[in-house]
Every structure is written in structure tokens, then in C-alpha cells.
C-alpha positions as CSV (number, residue, x, y, z in Angstrom):
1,X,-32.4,-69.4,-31.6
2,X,-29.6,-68.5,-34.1
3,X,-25.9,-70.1,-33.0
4,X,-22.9,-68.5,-34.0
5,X,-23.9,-66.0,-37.4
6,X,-26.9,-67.8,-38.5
7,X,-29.4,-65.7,-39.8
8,X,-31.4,-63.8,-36.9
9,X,-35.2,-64.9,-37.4
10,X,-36.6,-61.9,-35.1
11,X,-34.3,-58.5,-34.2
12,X,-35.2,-55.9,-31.5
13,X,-33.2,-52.6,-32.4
14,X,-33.0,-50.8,-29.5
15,X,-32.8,-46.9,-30.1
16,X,-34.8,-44.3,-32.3
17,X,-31.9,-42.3,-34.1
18,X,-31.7,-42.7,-37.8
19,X,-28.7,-45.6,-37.5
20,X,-32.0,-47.4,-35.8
21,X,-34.7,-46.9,-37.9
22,X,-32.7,-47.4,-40.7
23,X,-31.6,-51.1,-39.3
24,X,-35.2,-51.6,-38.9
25,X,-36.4,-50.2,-42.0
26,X,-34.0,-52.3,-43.8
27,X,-34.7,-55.5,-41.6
28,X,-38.3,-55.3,-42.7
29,X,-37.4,-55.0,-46.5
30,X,-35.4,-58.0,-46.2
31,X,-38.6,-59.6,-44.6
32,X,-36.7,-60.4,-41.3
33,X,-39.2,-60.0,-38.1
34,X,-38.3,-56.1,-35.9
35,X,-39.1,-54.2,-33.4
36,X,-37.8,-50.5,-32.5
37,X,-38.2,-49.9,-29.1
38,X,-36.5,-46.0,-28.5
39,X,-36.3,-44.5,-24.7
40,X,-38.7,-41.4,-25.7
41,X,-39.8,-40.4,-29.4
42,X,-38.0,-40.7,-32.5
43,X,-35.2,-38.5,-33.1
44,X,-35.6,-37.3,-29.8
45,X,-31.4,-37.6,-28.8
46,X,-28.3,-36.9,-31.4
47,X,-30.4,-37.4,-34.9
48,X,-32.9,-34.4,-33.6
49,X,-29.7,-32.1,-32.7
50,X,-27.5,-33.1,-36.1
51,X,-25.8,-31.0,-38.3
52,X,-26.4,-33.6,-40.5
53,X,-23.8,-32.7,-43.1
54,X,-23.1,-35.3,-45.9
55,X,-19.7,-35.9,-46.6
56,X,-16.1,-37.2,-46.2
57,X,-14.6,-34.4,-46.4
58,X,-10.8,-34.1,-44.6
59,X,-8.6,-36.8,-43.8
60,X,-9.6,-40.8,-42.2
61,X,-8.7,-44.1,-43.0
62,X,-9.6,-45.6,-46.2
63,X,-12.0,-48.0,-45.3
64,X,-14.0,-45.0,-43.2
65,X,-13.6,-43.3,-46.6
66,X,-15.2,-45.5,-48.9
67,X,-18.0,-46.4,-46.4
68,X,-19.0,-42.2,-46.1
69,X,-18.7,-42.5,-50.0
70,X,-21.1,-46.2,-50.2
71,X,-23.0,-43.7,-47.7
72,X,-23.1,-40.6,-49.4
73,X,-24.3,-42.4,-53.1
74,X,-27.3,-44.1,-50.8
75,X,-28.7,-40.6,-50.1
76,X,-28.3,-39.9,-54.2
77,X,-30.5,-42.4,-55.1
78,X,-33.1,-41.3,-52.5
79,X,-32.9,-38.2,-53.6
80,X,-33.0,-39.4,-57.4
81,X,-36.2,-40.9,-56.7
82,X,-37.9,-37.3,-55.8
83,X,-35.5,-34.4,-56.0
84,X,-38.3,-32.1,-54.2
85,X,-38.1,-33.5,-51.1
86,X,-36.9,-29.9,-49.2
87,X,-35.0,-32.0,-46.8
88,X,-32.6,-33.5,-48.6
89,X,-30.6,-31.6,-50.8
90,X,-27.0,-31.8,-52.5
91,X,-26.0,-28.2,-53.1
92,X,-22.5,-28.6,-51.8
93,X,-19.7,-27.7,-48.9
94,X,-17.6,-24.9,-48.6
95,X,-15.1,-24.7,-45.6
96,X,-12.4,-22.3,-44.7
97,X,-9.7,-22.6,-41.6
98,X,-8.4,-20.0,-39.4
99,X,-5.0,-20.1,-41.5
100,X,-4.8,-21.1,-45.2
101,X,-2.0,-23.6,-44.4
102,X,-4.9,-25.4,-42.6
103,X,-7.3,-25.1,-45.4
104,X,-4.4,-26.5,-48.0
105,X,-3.9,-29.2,-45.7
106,X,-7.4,-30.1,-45.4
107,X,-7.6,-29.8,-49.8
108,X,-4.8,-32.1,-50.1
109,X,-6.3,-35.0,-47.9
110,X,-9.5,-34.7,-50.2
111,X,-7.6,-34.7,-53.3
112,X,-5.6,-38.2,-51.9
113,X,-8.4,-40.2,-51.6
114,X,-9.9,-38.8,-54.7
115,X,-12.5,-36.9,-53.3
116,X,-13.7,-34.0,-55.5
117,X,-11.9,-30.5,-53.8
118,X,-11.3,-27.2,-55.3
119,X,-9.1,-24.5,-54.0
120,X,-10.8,-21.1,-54.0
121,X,-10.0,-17.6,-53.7
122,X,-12.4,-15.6,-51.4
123,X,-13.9,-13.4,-55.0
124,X,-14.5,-17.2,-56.4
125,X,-15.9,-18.4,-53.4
126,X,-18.6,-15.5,-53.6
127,X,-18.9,-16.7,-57.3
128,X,-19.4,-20.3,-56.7
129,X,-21.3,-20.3,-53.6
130,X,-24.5,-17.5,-53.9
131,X,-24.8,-16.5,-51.0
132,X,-21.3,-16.7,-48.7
133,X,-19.3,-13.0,-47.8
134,X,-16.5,-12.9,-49.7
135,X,-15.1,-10.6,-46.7
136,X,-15.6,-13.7,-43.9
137,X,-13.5,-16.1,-46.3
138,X,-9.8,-16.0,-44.7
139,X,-7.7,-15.9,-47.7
140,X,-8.7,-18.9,-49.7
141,X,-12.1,-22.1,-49.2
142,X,-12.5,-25.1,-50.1
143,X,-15.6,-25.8,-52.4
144,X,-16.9,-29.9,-52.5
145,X,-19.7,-29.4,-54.9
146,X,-20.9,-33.1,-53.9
147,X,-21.9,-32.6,-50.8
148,X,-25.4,-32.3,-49.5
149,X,-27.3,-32.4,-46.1
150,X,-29.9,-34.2,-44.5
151,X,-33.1,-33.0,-42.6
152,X,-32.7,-36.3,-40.3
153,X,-36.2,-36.1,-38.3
154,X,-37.7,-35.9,-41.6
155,X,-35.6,-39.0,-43.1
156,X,-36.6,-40.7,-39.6
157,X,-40.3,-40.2,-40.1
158,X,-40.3,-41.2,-43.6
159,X,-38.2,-44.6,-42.5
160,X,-40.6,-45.2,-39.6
161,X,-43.4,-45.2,-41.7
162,X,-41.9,-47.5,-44.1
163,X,-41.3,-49.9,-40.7
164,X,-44.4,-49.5,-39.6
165,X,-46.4,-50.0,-42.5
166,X,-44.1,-53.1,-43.6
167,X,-45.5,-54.8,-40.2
168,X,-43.0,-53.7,-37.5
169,X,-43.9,-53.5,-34.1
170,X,-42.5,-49.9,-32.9
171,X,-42.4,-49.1,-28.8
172,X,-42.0,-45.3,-28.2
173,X,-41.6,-44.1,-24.5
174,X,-40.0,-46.8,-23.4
175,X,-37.9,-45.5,-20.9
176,X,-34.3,-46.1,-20.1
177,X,-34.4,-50.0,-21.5
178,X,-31.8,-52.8,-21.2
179,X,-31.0,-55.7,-23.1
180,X,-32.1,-59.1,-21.9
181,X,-30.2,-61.9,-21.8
182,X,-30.7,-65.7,-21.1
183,X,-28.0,-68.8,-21.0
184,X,-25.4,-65.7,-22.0
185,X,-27.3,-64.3,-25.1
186,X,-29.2,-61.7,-25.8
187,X,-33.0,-62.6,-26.5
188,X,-34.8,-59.5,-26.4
189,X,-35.1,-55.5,-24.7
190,X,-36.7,-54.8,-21.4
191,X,-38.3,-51.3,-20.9
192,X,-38.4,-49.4,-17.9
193,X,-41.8,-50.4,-16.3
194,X,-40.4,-54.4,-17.1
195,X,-41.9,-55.0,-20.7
196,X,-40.1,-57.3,-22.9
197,X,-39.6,-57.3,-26.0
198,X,-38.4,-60.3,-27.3
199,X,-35.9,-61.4,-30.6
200,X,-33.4,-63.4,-31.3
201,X,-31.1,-60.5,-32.0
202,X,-30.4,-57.6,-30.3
203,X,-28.8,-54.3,-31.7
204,X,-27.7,-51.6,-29.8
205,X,-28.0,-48.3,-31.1
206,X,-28.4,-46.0,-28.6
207,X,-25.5,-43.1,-29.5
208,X,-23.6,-41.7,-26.9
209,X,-25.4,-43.9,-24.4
210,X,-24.2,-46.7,-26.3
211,X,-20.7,-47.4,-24.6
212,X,-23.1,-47.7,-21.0
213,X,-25.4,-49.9,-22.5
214,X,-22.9,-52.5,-24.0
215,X,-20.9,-52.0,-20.4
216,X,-24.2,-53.5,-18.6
217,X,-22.9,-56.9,-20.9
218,X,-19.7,-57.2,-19.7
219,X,-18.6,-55.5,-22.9
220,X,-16.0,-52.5,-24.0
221,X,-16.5,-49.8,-26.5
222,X,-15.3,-46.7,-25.7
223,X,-17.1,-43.0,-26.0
224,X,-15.6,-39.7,-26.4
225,X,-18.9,-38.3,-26.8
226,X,-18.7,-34.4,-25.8
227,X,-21.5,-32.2,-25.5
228,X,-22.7,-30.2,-28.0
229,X,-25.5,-27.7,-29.0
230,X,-27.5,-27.4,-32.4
231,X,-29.4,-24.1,-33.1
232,X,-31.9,-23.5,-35.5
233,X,-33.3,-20.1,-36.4
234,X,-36.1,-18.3,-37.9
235,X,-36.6,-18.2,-41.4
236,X,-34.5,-16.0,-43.3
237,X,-34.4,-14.2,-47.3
238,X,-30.7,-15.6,-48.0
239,X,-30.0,-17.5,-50.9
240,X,-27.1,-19.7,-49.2
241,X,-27.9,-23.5,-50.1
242,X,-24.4,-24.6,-49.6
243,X,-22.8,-26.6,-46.0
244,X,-20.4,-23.7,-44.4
245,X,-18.0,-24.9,-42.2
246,X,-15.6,-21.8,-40.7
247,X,-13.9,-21.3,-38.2
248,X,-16.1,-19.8,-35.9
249,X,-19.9,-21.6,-36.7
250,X,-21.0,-24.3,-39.0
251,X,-23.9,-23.2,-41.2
252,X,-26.8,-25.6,-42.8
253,X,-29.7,-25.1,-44.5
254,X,-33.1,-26.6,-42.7
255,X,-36.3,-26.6,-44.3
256,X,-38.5,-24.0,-44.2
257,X,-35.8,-21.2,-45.0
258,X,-34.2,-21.9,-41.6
259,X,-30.8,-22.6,-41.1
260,X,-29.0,-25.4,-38.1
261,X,-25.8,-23.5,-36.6
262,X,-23.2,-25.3,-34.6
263,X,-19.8,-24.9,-33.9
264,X,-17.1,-26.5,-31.1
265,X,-15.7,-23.2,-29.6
266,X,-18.5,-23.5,-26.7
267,X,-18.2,-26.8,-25.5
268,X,-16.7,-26.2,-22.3
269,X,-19.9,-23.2,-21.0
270,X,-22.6,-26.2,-21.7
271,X,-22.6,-27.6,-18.3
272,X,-24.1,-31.0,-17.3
273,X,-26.6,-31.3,-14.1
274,X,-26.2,-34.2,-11.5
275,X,-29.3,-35.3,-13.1
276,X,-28.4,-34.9,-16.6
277,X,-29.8,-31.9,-17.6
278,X,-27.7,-29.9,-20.5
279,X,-27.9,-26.0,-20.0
280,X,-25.8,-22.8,-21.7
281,X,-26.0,-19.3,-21.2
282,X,-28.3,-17.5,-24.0
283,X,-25.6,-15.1,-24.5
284,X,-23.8,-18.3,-25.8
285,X,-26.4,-18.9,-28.6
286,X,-26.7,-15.4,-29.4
287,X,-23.1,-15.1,-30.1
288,X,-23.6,-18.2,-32.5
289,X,-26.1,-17.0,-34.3
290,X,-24.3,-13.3,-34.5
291,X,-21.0,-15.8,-36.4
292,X,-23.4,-17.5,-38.7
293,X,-24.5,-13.5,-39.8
294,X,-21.2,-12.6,-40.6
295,X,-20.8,-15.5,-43.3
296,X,-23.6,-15.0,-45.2
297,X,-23.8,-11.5,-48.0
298,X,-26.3,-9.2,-47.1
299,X,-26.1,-8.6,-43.7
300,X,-29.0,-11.3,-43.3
301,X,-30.5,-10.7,-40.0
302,X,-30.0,-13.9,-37.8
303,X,-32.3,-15.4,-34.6
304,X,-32.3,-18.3,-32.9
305,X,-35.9,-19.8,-33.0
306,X,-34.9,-22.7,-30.9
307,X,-31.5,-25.0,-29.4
308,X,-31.3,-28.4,-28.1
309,X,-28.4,-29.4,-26.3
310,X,-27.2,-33.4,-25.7
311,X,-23.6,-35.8,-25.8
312,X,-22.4,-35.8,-29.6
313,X,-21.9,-39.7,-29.9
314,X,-18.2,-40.3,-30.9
315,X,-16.3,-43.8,-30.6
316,X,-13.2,-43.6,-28.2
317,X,-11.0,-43.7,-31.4
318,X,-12.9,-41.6,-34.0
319,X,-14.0,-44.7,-36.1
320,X,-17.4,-46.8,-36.3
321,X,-18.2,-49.3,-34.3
322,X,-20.5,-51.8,-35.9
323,X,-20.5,-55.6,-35.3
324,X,-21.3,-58.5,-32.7
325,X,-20.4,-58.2,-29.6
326,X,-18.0,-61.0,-28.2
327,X,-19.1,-61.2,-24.9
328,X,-22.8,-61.2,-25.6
329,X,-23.4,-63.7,-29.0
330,X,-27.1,-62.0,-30.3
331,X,-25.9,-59.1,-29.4
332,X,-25.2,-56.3,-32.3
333,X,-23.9,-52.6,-31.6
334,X,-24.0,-49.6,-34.1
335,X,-22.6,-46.6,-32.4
336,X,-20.6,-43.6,-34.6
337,X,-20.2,-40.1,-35.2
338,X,-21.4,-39.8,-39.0
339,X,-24.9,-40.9,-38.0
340,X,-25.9,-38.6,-40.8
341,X,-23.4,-39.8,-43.4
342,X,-23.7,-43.4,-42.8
343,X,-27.8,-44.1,-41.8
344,X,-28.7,-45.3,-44.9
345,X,-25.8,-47.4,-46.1
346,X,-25.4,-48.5,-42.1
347,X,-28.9,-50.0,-41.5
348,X,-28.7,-51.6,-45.4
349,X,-25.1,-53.3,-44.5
350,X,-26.6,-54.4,-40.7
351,X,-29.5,-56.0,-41.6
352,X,-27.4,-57.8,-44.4
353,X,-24.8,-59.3,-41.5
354,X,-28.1,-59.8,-39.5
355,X,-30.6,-60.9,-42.3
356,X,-28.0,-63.3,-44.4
357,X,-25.7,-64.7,-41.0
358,X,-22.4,-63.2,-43.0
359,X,-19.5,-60.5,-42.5
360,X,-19.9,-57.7,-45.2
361,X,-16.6,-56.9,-46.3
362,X,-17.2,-52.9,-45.8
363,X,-18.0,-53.2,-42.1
364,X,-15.4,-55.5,-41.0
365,X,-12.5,-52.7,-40.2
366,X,-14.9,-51.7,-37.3
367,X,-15.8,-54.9,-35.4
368,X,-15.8,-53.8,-31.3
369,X,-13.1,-56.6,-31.0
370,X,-10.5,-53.7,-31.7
371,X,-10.9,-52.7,-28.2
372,X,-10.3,-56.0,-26.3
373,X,-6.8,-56.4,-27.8
């Protein structure tokens, strides 16, 4: 077994969001050994329930910057190679705050780091972006015309099948799973009803659940991980093709002429049953879905066709969390909030450390030794 950063000869990713089954995907280009081995079916926690909004937009560090960036260029190419896929698309952002000191704040972050922002009025807005009210824009937007979205169960699938057909061994329904460990490192994943699955390499990539997980190994990485809701409703006639963010609901288009909705201003009415369970009042969604009507021209009629509710997976500080972990040598953990963003240029720069035995440059600000000192 591999000592110290030498090359990992077999890796079990544990978890079947897109940070996962990119890390496998990409493992199995490199011609390094996986396994996936996911609690229920693919995309079945965070990746299934993602706004899935591509970008950098606002203000973070500058190493968090040029990773969303390495990220964001990742999905270009993909989307290069067949620009008709209807689940990826780069049709651009256009945000607005509750007060256009906000909104000028937000532009001038953007513009620091060099990241394409225009300052509009809410007549341009209208102009720029078919489809938006010019009436909902509070006094000026800001238009990113790079920015795009991501269908990620459809991503997922595609990547799976990639693994899968590259000769990777991929465990669905595996229950609530643990890492396994012998002589202190990790050498494999156990499933619920006591399979194991065995590597030389462990990662950890199990989203909000990931801070419990890495706990189990006598490790610390802190979640913030609140709950959150994603609605998607019924087909619609509106030409929006553009990422709203307002103040009041996010707004995405999902294939099939549907749109994903989701929004902050309801966290605290999703309650949280001794058993896990994640539950809101209809009225709640409804009231969503009414927002998202009066941001698009028209007077599109809006209705939910379906909501999932779950944690949002968020590091304790706001940043990735990608790396070794100290306590548990074999022992990898991907946990973030820009799942979305990051899962292709994530699972590339992973099964590099993993494939090659070396640092990349890029994913060294976010080792989990930040939290031990």
C-alpha cells in the first residue's frame, strides 16, 4: 500500500454527487483502479437539489477565484464538444440586490478580480436579458454574460457511464457506509449490511454529511451546511435563458422548458424530523414559485411540478475543503459549496494528487489542516 503521497494503485470514492463521480470518472481516465460506492442512487442528495449556477460571481479569495474560473472553462470545453446538449448551457447571469448600493458593491468585487460585470439599468436589463421584467429590476442589475448552468443529474449520468464503461466497479444502495481502516489508514469503505470495498485510497465525498464522516476518523472539518429547498416547475412559454438571482427567488433554466427556483428567505419554516426527515409548508413553495412569476415579462404562469428539500453542503469557513486527511494517511476529503462550479476541474485536480502522488498547486490553499491550527 502507498506510504506518504505515493501514487494510490486502487481508490474507493465514497459518495455519488458530481464532486464523486467526477473523481472517479477522472481516476479511470488516468487508468488508476475505482470504485463509487454512494448511500442510495446517484444524485440522490445536494447534486439532485442544485441550483447548479456556474460562476464566481461576487467577492472570495483569489485562489477560490481562479479555481471557479479553471472550473468554469472545464464546463466550456464540454460544452464545445456538443453545444446541443440542453443541459448545459452558457447564456449568462443577471442579479439584482434589494438596494443598488448592494448591487454596486457586488459589480465592483467582479470587476477586481477581473471578472466580466456590467452595470445595467432596468430598460437595458430588459434589452439584454429576453425575457426578465424590467418592472422587478430595483433600480439597476448586474449582467455576467459568461455565466451558464448545469443540469447536474444529467452531467452525473453522463460521467457514470463514462466510469462504468471505462471498467469501474460502481455500488449503489449502499446504505449509510464508513471508511475502513487498518494499522491507522484507510484501506477501503464498508456498507451498511458489512460489504467492503476495498482500495488503497479512500475519498470522502459525501457533502454535508461529510464533516460526520471524517469525525468517525478522529478528524476536523467543519460544516455550516443549512437546509435548503430546490423547486422545479412545469414547463413554461418564456424565453428567459439567463441565471436570475434577486432578491426574493433564484431563477434557472432546466431542461425541458422547466425552470429550478430557490431562494434563502425560507430557511428557518423547513423543519428537520428526529429522524431526518426535511418537511415545509406547501404555502412556502407556492409563494416561491409566485416570486419567480414576477421576474420574468409576460406574466408567465408559474407551478411547482415537484421540490426536494436536504442540508446545502457548506465548509465551516465558506472555502473548499480538498486534501489528505492528517489523522487518517489514505484518507482524501472533497467537501464544498460550489459542487456545481467546481465538479469537473475538482475530480480532474483529485485524481491528479491521487493518480501522480503530488500537491497541485491550485488545491493547496484548501488542505483540511487549516482547521487543526
Amino acid at each position: 500500500m502507498p506510504r506518504g503521497n505515493a501514487p494510490a494503485e486502487r481508490v474507493v470514492v465514497l459518495g455519488g454527487g458530481v464532486i464523486g463521480v467526477s473523481t472517479a470518472a477522472h481516476l479511470r481516465r488516468r487508468g488508476v483502479p475505482a470504485a463509487l460506492v454512494t448511500e442510495g442512487e446517484l444524485a440522490s442528495g445536494a447534486s439532485g437539489r442544485s441550483l447548479s449556477w456556474l460562476n464566481s460571481a461576487g467577492s472570495r479569495s483569489a485562489p477560490y477565484h481562479a479555481l471557479r474560473i479553471a472550473g468554469i472553462d472545464r464546463y466550456r470545453t464540454l460544452f464545445a464538444a456538443d453545444p446541443t446538449r440542453e443541459w448545459l448551457r452558457f447564456d449568462g447571469g443577471l442579479c439584482w440586490k434589494s438596494s443598488s448600493e448592494e448591487t454596486q458593491g457586488r459589480h465592483q468585487a467582479e470587476l477586481a478580480h477581473g471578472y466580466e460585470s456590467h452595470v445595467l439599468s432596468p430598460h437595458d436589463a430588459a434589452l439584454r436579458v429576453p425575457g426578465v421584467a424590467a418592472d422587478a429590476v430595483t433600480e439597476a442589475a448586474v449582467h455576467n454574460p459568461g455565466e451558464g448552468w448545469v443540469s447536474l443529474p444529467h452531467l452525473i449520468e453522463e460521467l457514470a457511464a463514462e466510469f462504468v464503461a471505462a471498467g469501474g466497479e460502481l455500488v449503489t444502495g449502499a446504505g449509510r457506509s464508513s471508511v475502513r481502516t487498518a494499522g491507522g489508514r484507510a484501506v477501503g469503505v464498508r456498507t451498511e449490511d458489512g460489504r467492503d470495498v476495498e482500495g488503497d485510497a479512500v475519498v470522502v465525498a459525501c457533502g454535508a454529511q461529510t464533516p460526520e464522516v471524517v469525525a468517525e476518523l478522529g478528524g476536523t472539518v467543519p460544516g455550516a451546511s443549512p437546509p435548503a429547498m430546490l423547486v422545479v416547475t412545469e414547463p413554461t412559454g418564456s424565453e428567459m435563458s439567463a441565471v436570475l438571482n434577486t432578491p426574493r427567488v433564484a431563477v434557472r433554466p432546466n431542461p425541458g422548458g422547466t425552470f429550478a427556483l430557490d431562494h434563502d428567505w425560507y430557511t428557518d419554516r423547513i423543519t428537520v424530523s428526529a429522524t431526518g426527515e426535511y418537511t415545509i409548508d406547501e404555502a412556502v413553495v407556492k409563494e416561491l414559485v409566485a416570486e419567480a412569476s414576477t421576474v420574468l415579462a409576460g406574466d408567465v404562469p408559474l407551478a411547482a411540478a415537484s421540490w426536494k428539500l436536504g442540508p446545502k453542503p457548506i465548509p465551516g469557513d465558506g472555502e473548499p475543503v480538498f486534501g489528505r486527511l492528517p489523522e487518517t494517511p489514505g484518507c482524501y476529503v472533497a467537501f464544498t459549496h460550489s459542487g456545481a462550479t467546481l465538479g469537473l476541474i475538482a475530480g480532474e485536480l483529485i485524481a491528479h494528487e491521487l493518480g501522480t502522488g503530488t500537491d497541485h498547486p491550485m488545491l493547496v490553499p484548501f488542505r483540511p489542516e487549516r482547521f487543526q491550527r
